[in-house]
Every structure is written in C-alpha cells, then in structure tokens.
N, C-alpha and C positions, 0 to 999 in steps of 0.2 A: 819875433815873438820869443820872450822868455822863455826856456824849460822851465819846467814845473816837477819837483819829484816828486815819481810814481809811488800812489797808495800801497805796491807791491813790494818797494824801497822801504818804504815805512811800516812796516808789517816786518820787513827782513828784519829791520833794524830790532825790534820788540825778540822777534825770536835770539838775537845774535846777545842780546839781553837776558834772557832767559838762560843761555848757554851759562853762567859768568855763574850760575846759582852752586854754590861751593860746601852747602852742608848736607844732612844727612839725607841720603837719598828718599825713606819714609816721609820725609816733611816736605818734599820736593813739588808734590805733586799733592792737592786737597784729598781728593778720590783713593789714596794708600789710607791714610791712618781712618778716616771716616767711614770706608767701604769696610773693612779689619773689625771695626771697632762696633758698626751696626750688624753686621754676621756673627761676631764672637755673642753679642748682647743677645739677638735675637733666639739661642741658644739657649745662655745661660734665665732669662727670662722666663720662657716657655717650662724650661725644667723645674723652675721654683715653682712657678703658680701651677703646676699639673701634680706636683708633689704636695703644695698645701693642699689644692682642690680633693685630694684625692685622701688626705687625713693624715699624711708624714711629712712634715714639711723637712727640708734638707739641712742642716748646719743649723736649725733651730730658728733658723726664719721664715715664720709664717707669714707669707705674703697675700693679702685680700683681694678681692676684686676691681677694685678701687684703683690696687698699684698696679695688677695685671691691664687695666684699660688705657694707664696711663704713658706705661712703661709703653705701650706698642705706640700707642698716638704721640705723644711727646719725647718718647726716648730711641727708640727704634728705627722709626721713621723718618722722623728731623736727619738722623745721624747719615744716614742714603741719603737724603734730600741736599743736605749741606756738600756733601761728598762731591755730588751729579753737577751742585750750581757753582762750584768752588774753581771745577773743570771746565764746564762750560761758557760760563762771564766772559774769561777772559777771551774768548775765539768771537764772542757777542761783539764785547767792548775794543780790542786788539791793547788791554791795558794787560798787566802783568800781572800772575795770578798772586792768590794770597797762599804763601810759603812760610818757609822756616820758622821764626821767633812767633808770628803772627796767625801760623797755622799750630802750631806747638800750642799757641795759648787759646784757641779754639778747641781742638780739641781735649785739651787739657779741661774746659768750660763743662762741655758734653760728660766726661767720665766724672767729674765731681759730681752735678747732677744724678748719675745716677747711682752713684754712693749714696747720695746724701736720701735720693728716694728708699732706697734700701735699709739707710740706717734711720729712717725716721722714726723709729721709737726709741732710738735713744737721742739720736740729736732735736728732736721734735718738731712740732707741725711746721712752724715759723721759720726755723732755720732749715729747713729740709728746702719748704719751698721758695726760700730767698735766695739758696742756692742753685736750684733748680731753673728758674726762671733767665738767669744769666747767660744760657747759652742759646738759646734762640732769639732772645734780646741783643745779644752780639752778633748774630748772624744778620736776624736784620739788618743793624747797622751797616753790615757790612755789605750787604748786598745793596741795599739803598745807595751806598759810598760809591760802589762798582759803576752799577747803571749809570748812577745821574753824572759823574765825572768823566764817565765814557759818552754821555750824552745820547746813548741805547734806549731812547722813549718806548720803543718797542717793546720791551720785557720789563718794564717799572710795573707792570700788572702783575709778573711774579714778585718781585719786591712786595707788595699791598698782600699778597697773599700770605708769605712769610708774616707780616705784620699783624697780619689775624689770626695767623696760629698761635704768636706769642700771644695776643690778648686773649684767645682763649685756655692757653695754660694755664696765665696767670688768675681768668675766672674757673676754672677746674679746683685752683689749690685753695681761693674764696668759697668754692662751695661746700668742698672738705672741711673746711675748718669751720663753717658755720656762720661764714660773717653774711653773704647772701644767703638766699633761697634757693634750695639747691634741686636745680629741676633737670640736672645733667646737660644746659647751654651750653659748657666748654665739648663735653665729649660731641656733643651731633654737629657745633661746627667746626669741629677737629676734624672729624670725619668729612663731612661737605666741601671745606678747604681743600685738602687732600686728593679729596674725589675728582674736584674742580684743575687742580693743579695738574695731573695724571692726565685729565682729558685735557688740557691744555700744552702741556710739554710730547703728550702719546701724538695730538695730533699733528704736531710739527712731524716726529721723529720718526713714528712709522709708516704714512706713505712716501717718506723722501728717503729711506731706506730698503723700501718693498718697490718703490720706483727706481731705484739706483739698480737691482738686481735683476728686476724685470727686465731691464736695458739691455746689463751685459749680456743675457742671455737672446735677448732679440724681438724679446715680447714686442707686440703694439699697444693691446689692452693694458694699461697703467692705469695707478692710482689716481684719482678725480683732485684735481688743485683745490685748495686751500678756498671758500667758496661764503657766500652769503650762506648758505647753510649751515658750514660750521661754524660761524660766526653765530648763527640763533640759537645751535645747540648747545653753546657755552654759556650764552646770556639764559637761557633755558634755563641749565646744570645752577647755574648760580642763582638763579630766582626759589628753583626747586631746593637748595640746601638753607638761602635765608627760612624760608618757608619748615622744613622739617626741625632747621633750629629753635625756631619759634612757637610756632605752632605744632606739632610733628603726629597731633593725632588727629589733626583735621581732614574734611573733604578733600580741602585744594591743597594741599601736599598731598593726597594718594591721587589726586587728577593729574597735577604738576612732575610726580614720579610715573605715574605710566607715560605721560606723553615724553620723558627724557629718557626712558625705558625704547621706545621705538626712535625716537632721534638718536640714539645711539646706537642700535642694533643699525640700523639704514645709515650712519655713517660708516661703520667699520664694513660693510657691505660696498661700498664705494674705494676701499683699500685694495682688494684686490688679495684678499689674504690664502682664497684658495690657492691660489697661483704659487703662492710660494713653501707649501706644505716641505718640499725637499730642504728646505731649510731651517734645522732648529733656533738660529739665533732670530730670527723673524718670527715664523709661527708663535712661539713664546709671547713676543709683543703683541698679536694679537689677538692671543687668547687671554691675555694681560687684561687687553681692553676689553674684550668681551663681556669678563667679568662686572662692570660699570653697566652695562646693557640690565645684565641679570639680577642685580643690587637694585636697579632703582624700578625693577620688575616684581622683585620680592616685598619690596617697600610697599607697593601699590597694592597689592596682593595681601599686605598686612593688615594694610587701612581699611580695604575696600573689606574684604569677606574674614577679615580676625586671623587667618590663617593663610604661610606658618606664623609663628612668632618674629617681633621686628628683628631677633638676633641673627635669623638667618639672613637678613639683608646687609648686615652691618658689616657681618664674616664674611661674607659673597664683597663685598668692597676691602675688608680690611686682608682676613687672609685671601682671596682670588684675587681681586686688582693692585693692592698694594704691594704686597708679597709677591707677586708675579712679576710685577712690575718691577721691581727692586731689586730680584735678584737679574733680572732680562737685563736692567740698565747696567748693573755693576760686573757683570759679566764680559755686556760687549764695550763697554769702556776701561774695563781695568785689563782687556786686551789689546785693544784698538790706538792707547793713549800711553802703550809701553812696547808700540815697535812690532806685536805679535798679530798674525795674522786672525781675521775676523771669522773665525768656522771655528762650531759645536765640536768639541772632541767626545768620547763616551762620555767623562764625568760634567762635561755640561751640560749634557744632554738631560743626565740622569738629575740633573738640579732641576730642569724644569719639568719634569715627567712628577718628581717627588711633589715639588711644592704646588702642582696640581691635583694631584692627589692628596694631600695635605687639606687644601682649599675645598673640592668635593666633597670630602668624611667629614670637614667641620662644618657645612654648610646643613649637611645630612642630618649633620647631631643636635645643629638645631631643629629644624622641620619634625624629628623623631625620637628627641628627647633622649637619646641613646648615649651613655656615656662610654661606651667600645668606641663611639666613631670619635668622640674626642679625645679619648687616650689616643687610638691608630694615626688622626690628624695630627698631634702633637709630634708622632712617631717620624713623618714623613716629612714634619715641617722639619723636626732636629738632623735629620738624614739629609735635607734639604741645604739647610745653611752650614753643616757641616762638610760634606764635600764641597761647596766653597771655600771654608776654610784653609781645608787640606790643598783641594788642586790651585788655591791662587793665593796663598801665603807666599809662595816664591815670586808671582806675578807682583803682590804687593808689595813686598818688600826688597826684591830686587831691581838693580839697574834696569833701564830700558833695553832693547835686544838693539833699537837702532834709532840713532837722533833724527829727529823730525826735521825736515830739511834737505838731509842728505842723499 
C-alpha cells in the first residue's frame, strides 16, 4: 500500500513557510498592529467624546453622539475583531496568515477610516463615509477568501457575520446623511452582530480553555461539550437581535430577550467558571460572558416595566461584553501567539479588574442618570486600555521570545 503524507507533514510544511516571512516584525503577525491600533483608538475615542460631552472639546474637535456610537461599533471593535480573526483562520484553515504588504494595507484601511470619521467636517459626509466603509469591506473579503479556499465550512458563519456588520455600517452612514429613515437599524444590528459573534467565538474558547485547566490540575467536573443546547442558544441570540433590530420596542423582543437572558446565564453555568476563580486570564472570560446574560436581561426589563432605560442594556453588551471581552482575547493572544507564557501578571490583572469597573459605573450611570458614574467609567476604561498599552507595546512590537515549533 502506498504512503500517504501525514496531515502533520503538511502542517509542518505551512509552518516551515511561515518561517521564510523576512519583513517587519509588526506586520508579521495580524494581532500586532490591529490589537495596538484598537487600544490606542479606544483611548483616544473615549477621551474626545467625554471632553465634548462634558462642554470642552479637545484640539477643537467636537465630537457628537453619533461619532462616539460609531467609533465604538465600527471602529474599535472591528479593529479587535480583524486582529483575533487574522490569527486565528490560519490554525482554522492551515493556509497562511494575511502579512506584510497585505496586512500593511489593511490596516492602513482601518486608520484612514478613522481620520476620515474625525475629519468629517471638513472632508464631508460622502467622503468620510466612502472612506470609511473600505475597511470592513476588505476584511470581509478577506475572510470570505480564507474560509472558502481553506474549505473551513465550519466558520463561513463568522464570514456572514462580518458581512453584516459591513452592511450595517454602510446603513448607519445612509441614515446619517439622510438618504434612508433613520430609525438607528445600523446601530442595533451592529450591536446584535457583535453580541452574536462573542457568544459564538466565547463559546468555542472558554470551555476548551476552562477545560484545558481544569485537567491539568485534576479536576473531573469539566466544562459540558458543545451541545444541542448551545446550538438553540445561538439560534436564539440571533432571532432575538433580528427582532430588536427591527422591531426593538415590541413584546416579542422583551419575551425573546428574557428567554436569551436565562439561555445564557444557564450556559455559562455549564462552564465551570467557579472552578477557575484562581485564575485571572479565564475568570475574565467569563465574566466577559456574563455580561451577554445581563444585557439581554436589561433589555427585557426595558420593554417589559420602562425601566432602566435601553442604554443600560446596550452598555452592559458594549462596555461589559465587548470590552471585556476584547481586552481578555488580546491579552491572552498577544501572549500566547509571541512565545510568552499564558498567566496574569499584576498589570493584567489590573486590566481586567479596571475595565470591569469601567463596565459596572457605566451601566450604573445609565439605570441613575448620574454623570460622576460616566466620567469615573470613562476613567477606568482609559486606565483600562492604557496599561495595555504600556505593559504589551513590547509584546506587540517585539520578536517572539520562541518560534512555534521548536
């Protein structure tokens, strides 16, 4: 009988490929300039719109509401998102990741956009968002390009998701400018997408994380497999955001949010998450997730009795889930994917301690209308992505400590 070379040969050969990659270390790798690039933003973001909100805007840029919603769903977000998927394809696909010239012109896409959000009164509505719109339209592409060449059926449902965040950009900057009715479709299924996405990537990642540890250490009690359950909860999450997109002040969105409100809480109940308290880079994930539980509980709670307002749901998803989540992934991947050992040192620790507190005070300031709790939020969020910064500027931009392989 013939040999046959092993899939493990083949896999070698991709990495032994990967070696041969000869320019700037920054471009080397998706998750350097994207993870960098969504931290520095997240920052400088936050600082502008708490400076207009507040009646001084900074350098003379008064920034509205409008940009600050935008800026977090479309520019912030994507930029983590592109980073996390740019990484992850190729270990999906065993194709080779998207680098140098090709990652250089990616993110090069990303920072245009969000000048061009910034400069939109002088550059104007048109050109602002035709600029704008390029870089999750390229990403798409690209990720569409990944999967279906790698032949990964699997994850073409993140691809479609990507797909609908661009078309909801592109209706966000139609409603801005006047040419639709503008009844905020792009922002609730920016958010829904999102929400969807997070329960979809959180559920792979953190019981096959929280069970990897439980292991080492000797546990039995592990995390519950992959299950017809979370299979309903996701078809669930998705019925429940077409619904709040659409409709968002009706019955059956506040019916549809409490019942995804306890399908989530009783998933992540199934993780195993008390078990791993001793651990910051886990805990974090699943208080990440929790956050999802709590949003689509606020949501219900809005519909149902008026009260608090839908903001506190939106913030309970955007700063607790998303922001938790974002810093949780880019933490243990811009250690994990550069050679360094996978454990919480103090200032990671204090990253997730900050931007949970962050999430808390803005959740707060909705429910109680208090604008101490959204300055203090603001406070904890910049404290938040700024020791990322500082402690993983050298992780991002320097060499790996040891080639994968070796």
């Amino acid at each position: 009988m013939p040999k046959t070379k092993p899939i493990s040969s083949a896999r070698q050969d991709k990495i032994n490929q990967r070696r041969q990659y000869k320019g700037p270390v920054f471009f080397s790798q998706g998750f350097r300039p994207l993870f960098l690039g969504a931290a520095l933003w997240a920052i400088l973001a936050i600082v502008l719109w708490l400076a207009s909100w507040l009646g001084s805007p900074l350098f003379g840029l008064a920034v509205d509401a409008n940009w600050h919603i935008h800026e977090m769903l479309f520019g912030f977000a994507p930029a983590a998102v592109c980073g996390f998927l740019l990484t992850a394809i190729p270990n999906w696909t065993g194709r080779l990741p998207v680098r140098g010239v090709l990652l250089m012109l990616l993110s090069a896409f990303w920072l245009a956009g969000r000048i061009a959000m910034l400069m939109q009164p002088i550059l104007g509505q048109t050109v602002s968002a035709g600029i704008d719109v390029v870089f999750l339209l390229a990403l798409s592409l690209a990720v569409f390009r990944e999967i279906i060449a790698g032949r990964n059926w699997k994850n073409l449902k993140i691809a479609f998701i990507l797909a609908g965040l661009t078309l909801a950009n592109i209706w966000f900057h139609l409603e801005t400018a006047g040419i639709v009715y503008a009844n905020e479709y792009g922002v609730r299924a920016a958010v829904s997408l999102l929400v969807l996405l997070i329960a979809l990537i959180g559920g792979r990642i953190i019981p096959s994380f929280t069970r990897n540890t439980l292991k080492k250490r000797g546990a039995t009690a592990l995390p519950a497999p992959f299950s017809n359950s979370d299979r309903f909860t996701l078809v669930a999450t998705l019925i429940t955001g077409i619904s709040f997109t659409f409709i968002p002040n009706s019955l059956l969105t506040a019916a549809l949010a409490l019942v995804c409100s306890i399908l989530h809480f009783e998933r992540l109940t199934r993780w195993r998450g008390l078990h791993v308290l001793f651990e910051p880079m886990l805990w974090v994930l699943h208080l990440a997730y929790l956050w999802i539980g709590i949003g689509f509980a606020l949501m219900a709670s809005s519909l149902f009795l008026q009260a608090p307002t839908m903001s506190a749901a939106i913030h309970a998803f955007t700063t607790g889930a998303f922001a938790s989540m974002i810093l949780a992934v880019m933490t243990r991947a811009s250690r994990g994917h550069t050679g360094r050992a996978l454990v919480a040192n103090l200032w990671t620790t204090a990253i997730y301690i900050s931007i949970s507190l962050a999430a808390i005070l803005r959740v707060l300031g909705s429910i109680f209308a208090g604008s101490l709790y959204h300055q203090m939020a603001s406070v904890f969020w910049v404290a938040a992505f700024g020791i990322f910064v500082i402690a993983y500027w050298p992780v991002l931009v320097g060499k790996n400590l040891r080639v994968s392989g070796k």
